[in-house]
N, CA and C of each residue as an Amber inpcrd file, in Angstrom:
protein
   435
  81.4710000  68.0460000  95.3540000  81.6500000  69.1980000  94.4830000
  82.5040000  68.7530000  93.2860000  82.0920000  68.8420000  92.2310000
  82.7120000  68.8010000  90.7900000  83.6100000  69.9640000  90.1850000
  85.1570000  70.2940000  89.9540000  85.4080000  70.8380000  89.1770000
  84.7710000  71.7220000  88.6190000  83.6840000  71.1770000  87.3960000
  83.3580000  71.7700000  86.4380000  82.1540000  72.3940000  87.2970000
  81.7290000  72.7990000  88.2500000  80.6580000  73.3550000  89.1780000
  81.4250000  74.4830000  89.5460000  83.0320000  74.2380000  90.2530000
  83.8670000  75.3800000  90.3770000  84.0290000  76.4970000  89.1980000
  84.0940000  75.7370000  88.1530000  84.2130000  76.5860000  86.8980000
  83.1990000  77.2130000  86.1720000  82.1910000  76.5940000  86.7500000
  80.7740000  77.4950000  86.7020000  80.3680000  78.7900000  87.5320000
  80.4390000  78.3400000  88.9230000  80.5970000  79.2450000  89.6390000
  81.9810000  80.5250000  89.7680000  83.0170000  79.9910000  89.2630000
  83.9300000  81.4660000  88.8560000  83.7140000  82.4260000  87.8290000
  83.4650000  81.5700000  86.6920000  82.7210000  82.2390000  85.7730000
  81.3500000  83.6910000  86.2790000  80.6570000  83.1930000  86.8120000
  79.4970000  83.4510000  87.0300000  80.1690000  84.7070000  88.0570000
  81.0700000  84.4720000  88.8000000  81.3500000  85.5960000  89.9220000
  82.2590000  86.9570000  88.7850000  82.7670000  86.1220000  88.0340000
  83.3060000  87.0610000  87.0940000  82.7860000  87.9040000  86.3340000
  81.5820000  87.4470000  85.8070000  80.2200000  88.0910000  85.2770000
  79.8860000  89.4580000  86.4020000  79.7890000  88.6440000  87.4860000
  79.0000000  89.6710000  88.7110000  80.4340000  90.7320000  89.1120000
  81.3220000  90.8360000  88.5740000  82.4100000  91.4390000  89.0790000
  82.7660000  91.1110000  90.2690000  82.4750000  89.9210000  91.1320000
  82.7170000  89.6970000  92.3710000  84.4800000  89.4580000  92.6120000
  85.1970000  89.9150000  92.1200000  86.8890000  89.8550000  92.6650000
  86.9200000  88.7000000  93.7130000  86.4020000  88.9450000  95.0180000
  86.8300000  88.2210000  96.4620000  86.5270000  86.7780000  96.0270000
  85.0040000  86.5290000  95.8610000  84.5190000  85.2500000  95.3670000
  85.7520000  84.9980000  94.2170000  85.7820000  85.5050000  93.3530000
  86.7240000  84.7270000  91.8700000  87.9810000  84.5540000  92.1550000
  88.8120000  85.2750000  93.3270000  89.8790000  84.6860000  93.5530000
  89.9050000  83.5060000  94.7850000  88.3300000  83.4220000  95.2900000
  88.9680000  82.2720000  96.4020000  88.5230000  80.9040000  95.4580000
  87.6420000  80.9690000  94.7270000  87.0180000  79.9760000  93.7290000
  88.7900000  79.5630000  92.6560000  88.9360000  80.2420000  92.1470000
  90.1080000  80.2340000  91.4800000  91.2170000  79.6620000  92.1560000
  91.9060000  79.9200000  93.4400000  92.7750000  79.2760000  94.1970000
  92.2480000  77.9130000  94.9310000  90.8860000  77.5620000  94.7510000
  90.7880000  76.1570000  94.8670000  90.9570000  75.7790000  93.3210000
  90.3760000  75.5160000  92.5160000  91.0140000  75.4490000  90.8860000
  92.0310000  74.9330000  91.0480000  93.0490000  75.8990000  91.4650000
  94.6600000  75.8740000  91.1140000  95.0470000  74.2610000  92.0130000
  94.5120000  74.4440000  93.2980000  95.0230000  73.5020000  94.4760000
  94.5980000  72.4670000  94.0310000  93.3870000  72.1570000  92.9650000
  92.5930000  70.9150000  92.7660000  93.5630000  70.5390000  91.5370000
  93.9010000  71.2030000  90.6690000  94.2050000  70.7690000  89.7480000
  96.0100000  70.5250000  89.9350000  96.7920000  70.8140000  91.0290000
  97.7000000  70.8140000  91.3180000  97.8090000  69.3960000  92.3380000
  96.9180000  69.2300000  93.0220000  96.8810000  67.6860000  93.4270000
  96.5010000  66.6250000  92.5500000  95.5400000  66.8800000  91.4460000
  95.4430000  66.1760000  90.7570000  96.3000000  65.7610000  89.5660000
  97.5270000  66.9050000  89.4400000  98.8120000  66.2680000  88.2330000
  99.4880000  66.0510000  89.4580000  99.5540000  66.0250000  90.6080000
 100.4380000  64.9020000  91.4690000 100.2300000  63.4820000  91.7280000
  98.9000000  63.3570000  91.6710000  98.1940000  62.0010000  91.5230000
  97.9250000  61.1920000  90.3970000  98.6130000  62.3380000  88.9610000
  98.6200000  61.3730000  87.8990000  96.9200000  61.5280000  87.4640000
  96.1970000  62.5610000  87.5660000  94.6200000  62.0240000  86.8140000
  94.3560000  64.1130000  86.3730000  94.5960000  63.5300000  85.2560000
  94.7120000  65.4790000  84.5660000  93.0260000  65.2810000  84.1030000
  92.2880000  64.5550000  83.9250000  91.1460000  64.7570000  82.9880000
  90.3010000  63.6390000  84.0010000  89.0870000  63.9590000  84.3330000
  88.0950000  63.4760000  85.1960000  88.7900000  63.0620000  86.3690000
  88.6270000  64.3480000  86.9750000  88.7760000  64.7090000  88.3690000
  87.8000000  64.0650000  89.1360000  88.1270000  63.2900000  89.8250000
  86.7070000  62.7410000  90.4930000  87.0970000  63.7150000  92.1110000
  85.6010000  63.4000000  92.4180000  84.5720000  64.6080000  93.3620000
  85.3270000  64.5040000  94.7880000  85.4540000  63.1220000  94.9950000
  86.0620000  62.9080000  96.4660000  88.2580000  63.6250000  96.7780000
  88.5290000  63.7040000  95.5470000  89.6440000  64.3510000  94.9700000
  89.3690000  66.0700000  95.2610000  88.3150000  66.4300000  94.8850000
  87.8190000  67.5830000  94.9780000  87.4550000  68.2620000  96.4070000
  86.9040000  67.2710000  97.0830000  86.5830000  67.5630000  98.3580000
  87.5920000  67.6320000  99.2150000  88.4470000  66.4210000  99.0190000
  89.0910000  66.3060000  99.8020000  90.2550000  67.9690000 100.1210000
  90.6590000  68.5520000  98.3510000  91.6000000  69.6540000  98.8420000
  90.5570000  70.6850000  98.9090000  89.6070000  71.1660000  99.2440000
  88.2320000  72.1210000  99.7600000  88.5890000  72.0510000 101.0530000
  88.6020000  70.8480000 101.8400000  88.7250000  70.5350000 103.0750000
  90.5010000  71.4030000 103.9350000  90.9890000  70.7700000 102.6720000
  92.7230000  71.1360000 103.3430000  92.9210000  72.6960000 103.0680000
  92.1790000  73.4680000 102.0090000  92.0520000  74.7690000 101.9260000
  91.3550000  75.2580000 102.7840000  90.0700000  74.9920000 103.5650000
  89.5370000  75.5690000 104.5110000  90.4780000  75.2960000 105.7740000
  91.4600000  74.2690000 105.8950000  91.9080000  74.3460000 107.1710000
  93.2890000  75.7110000 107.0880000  93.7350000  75.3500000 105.6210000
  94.5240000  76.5840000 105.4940000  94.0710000  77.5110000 105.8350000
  92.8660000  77.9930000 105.6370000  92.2830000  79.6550000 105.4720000
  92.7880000  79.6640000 107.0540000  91.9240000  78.7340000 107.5880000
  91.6450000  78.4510000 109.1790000  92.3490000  79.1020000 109.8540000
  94.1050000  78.2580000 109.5850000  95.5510000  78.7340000 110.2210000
  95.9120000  80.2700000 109.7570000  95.6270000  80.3510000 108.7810000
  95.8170000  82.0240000 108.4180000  95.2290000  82.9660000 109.3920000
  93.5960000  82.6540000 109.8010000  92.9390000  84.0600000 110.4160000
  93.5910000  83.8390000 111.9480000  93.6950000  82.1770000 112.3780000
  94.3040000  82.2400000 113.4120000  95.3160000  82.8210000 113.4630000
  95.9150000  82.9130000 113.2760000  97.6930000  83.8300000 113.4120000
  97.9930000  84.3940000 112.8230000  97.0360000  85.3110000 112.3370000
  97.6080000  87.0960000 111.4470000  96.8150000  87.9430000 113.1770000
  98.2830000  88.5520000 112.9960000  97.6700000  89.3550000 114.0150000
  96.4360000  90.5130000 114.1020000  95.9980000  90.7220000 115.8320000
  95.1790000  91.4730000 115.8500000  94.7470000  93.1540000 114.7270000
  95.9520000  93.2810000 114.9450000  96.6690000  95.1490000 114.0690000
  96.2750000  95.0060000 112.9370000  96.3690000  94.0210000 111.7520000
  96.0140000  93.7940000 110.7000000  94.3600000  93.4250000 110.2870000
  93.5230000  94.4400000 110.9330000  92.3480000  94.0380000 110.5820000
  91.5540000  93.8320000 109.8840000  91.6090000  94.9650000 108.6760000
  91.4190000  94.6500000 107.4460000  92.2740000  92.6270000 106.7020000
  93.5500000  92.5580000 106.9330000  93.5430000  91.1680000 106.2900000
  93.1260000  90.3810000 107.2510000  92.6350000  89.9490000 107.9040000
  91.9470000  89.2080000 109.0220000  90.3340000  89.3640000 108.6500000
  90.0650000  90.4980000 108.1920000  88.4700000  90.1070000 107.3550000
  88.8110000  89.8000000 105.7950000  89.6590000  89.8890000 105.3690000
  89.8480000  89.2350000 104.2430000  89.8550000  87.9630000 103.8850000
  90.7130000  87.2490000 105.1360000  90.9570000  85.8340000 105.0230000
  89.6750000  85.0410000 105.6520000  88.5140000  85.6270000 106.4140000
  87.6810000  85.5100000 106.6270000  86.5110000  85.6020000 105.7200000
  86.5130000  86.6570000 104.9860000  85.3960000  86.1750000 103.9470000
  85.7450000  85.2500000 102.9560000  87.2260000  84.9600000 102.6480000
  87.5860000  84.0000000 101.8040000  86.7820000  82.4610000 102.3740000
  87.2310000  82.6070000 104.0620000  87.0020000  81.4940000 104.8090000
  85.6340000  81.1700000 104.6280000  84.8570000  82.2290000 104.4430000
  83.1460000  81.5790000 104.5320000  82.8020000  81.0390000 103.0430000
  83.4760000  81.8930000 101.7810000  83.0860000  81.4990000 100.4520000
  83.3630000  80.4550000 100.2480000  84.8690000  79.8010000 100.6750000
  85.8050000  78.0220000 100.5500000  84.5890000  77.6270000 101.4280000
  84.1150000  77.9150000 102.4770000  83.3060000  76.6580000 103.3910000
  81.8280000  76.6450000 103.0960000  81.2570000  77.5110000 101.8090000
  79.8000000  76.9020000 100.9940000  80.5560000  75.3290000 100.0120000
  81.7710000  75.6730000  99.7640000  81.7040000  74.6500000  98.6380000
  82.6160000  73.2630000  99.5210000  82.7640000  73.0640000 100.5130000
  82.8260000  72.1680000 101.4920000  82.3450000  71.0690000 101.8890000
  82.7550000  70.0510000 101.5510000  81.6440000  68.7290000 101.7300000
  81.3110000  68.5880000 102.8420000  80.1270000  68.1900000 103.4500000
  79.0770000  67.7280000 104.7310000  80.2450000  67.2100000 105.7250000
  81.2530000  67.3580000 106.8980000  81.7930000  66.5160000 107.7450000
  81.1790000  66.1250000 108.5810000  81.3670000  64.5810000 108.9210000
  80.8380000  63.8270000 110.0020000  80.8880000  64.4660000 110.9250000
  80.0250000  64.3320000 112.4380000  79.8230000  64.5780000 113.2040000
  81.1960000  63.7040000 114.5620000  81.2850000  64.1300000 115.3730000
  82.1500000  62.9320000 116.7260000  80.6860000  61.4310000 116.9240000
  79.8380000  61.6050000 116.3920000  78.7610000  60.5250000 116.8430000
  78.9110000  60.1930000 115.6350000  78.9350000  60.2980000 114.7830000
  78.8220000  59.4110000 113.3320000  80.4000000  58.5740000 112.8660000
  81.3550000  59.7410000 113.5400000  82.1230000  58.5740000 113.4530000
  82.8290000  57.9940000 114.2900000  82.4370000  58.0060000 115.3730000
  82.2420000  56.6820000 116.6680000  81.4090000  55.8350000 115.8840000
  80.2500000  55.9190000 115.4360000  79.3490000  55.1360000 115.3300000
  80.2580000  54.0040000 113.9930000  80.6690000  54.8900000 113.0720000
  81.1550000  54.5030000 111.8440000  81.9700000  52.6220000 112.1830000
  83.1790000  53.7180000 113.1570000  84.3010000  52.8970000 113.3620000
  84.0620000  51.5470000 114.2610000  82.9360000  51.9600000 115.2000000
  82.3400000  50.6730000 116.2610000  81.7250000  49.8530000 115.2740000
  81.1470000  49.8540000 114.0830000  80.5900000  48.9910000 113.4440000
  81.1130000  48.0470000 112.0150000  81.8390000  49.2940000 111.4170000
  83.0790000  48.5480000 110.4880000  83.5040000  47.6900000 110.9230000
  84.3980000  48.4630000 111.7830000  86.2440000  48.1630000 112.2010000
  85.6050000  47.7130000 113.4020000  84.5340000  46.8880000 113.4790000
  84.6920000  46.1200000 114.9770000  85.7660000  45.1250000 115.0220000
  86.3820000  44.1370000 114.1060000  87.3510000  43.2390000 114.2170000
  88.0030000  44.1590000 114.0120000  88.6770000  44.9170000 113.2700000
  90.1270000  45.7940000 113.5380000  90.0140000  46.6840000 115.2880000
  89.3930000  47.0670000 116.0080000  89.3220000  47.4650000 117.0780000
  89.2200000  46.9690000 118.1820000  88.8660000  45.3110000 117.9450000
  89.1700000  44.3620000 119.2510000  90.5740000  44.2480000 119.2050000
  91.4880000  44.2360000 118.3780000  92.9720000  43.7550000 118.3120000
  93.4280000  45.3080000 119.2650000  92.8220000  45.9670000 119.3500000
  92.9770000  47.1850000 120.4030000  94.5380000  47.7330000 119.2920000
  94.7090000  48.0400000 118.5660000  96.1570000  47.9670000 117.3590000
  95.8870000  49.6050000 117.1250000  96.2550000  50.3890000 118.0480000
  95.4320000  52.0190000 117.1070000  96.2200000  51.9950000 115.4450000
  97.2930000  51.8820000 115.3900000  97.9710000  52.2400000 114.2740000
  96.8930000  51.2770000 112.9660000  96.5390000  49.9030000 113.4950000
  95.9400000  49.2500000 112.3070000  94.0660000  50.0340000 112.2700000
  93.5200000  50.2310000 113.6120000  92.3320000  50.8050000 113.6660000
  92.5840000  52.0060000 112.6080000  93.4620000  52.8900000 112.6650000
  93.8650000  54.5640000 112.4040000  93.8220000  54.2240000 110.6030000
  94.5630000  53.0660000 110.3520000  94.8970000  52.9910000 108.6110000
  93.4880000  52.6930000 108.0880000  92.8150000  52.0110000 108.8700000
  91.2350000  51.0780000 107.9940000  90.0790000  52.5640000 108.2780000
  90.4800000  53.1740000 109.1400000  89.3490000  54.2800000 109.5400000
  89.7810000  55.0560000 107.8990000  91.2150000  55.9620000 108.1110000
  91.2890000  57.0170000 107.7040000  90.7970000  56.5440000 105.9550000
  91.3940000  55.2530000 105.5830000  90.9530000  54.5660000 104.1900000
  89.0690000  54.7470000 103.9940000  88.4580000  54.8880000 104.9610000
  87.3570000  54.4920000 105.0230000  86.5140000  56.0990000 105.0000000
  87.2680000  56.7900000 105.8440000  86.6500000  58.3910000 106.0210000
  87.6520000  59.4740000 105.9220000  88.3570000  59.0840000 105.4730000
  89.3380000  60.2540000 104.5800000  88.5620000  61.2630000 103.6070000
  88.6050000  62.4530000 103.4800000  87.9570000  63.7440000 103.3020000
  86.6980000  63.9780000 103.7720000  86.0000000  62.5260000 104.6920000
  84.4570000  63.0120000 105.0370000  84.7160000  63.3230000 106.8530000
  85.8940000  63.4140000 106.8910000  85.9400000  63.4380000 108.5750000
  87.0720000  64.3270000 108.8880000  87.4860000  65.1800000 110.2190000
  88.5650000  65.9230000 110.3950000  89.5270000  64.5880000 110.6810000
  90.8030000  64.5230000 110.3570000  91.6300000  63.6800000 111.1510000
  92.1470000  63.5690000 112.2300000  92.4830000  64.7960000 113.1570000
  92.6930000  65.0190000 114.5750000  91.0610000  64.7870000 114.8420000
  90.4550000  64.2470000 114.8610000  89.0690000  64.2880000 115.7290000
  88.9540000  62.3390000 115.3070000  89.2520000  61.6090000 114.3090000
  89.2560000  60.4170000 113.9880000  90.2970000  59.7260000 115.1600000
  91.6630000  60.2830000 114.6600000  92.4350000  60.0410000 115.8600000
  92.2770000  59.7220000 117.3370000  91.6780000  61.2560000 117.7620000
  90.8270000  61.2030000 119.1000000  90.1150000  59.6650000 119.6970000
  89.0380000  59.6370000 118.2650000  87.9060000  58.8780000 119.0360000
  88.7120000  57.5430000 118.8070000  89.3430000  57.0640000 118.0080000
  90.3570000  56.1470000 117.9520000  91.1140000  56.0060000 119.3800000
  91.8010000  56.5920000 119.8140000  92.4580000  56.7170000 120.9650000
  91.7840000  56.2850000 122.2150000  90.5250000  57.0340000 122.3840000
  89.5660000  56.5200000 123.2510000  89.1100000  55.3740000 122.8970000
  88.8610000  54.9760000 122.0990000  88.4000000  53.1640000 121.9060000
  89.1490000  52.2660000 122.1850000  90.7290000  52.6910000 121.6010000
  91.6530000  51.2980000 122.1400000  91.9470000  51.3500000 123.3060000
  91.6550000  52.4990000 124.3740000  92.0310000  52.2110000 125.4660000
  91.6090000  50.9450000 126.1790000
């Protein structure tokens, strides 16, 4: 996902009067462009930059619907339709078989040294924003055993 696709699509929700859509489109904006003057790159945002905070905003939404309580039902469908609009613009995550498969074939010499900490650095370098990290971890864990 590109930036300038986000800024197409807010636009466009703004047109449609869509409020819900233009503020969850808009608070990725903010998060993208707020990691990106932390990283030092204000002008061509590249995509994997993009994905990557899509990803950390959907896990936010995530923790939100989890633990707003039951009583509050109305904001619990709020943070929920936010949750489905952030997870169209969401990059494809690997599957637990794709990245078993990934790491058995790379990192076959980093994974005979049985080293999780050195397996964990060459994986996450390798599938960082295309994979959950508690689930990389996991299958990591099970391999060096």
């Amino acid at each position: 996902m590109t930036i300038e696709q986000l800024r197409q699509d807010m636009v466009a929700a703004m047109k449609a009067k869509d409020k819900t859509t233009k503020d969850a489109i808009s608070s990725i904006i903010a998060a993208v462009k707020k990691v990106a003057i932390d990283e030092g790159v204000r002008e061509d945002i590249p995509e994997s930059l993009v994905d990557k905070v899509i990803l950390k905003e959907l896990k936010s939404i995530k923790e939100q619907i989890d633990t707003c309580p039951d009583e509050r039902a109305e904001l619990k469908a709020e943070y929920t339709t936010t949750y489905s609009i952030v997870e169209k613009y969401a990059p494809k995550v690997l599957s637990e078989d794709e990245i078993r498969e990934i790491i058995t074939t790379k990192f076959a010499d980093v994974l005979a040294t049985k080293n999780k900490g050195l397996v964990m650095k060459a994986a996450m370098g390798e599938l960082n924003g295309k994979a959950d990290g508690k689930m990389i971890n996991q299958i990591v864990s099970e391999l060096c055993k």
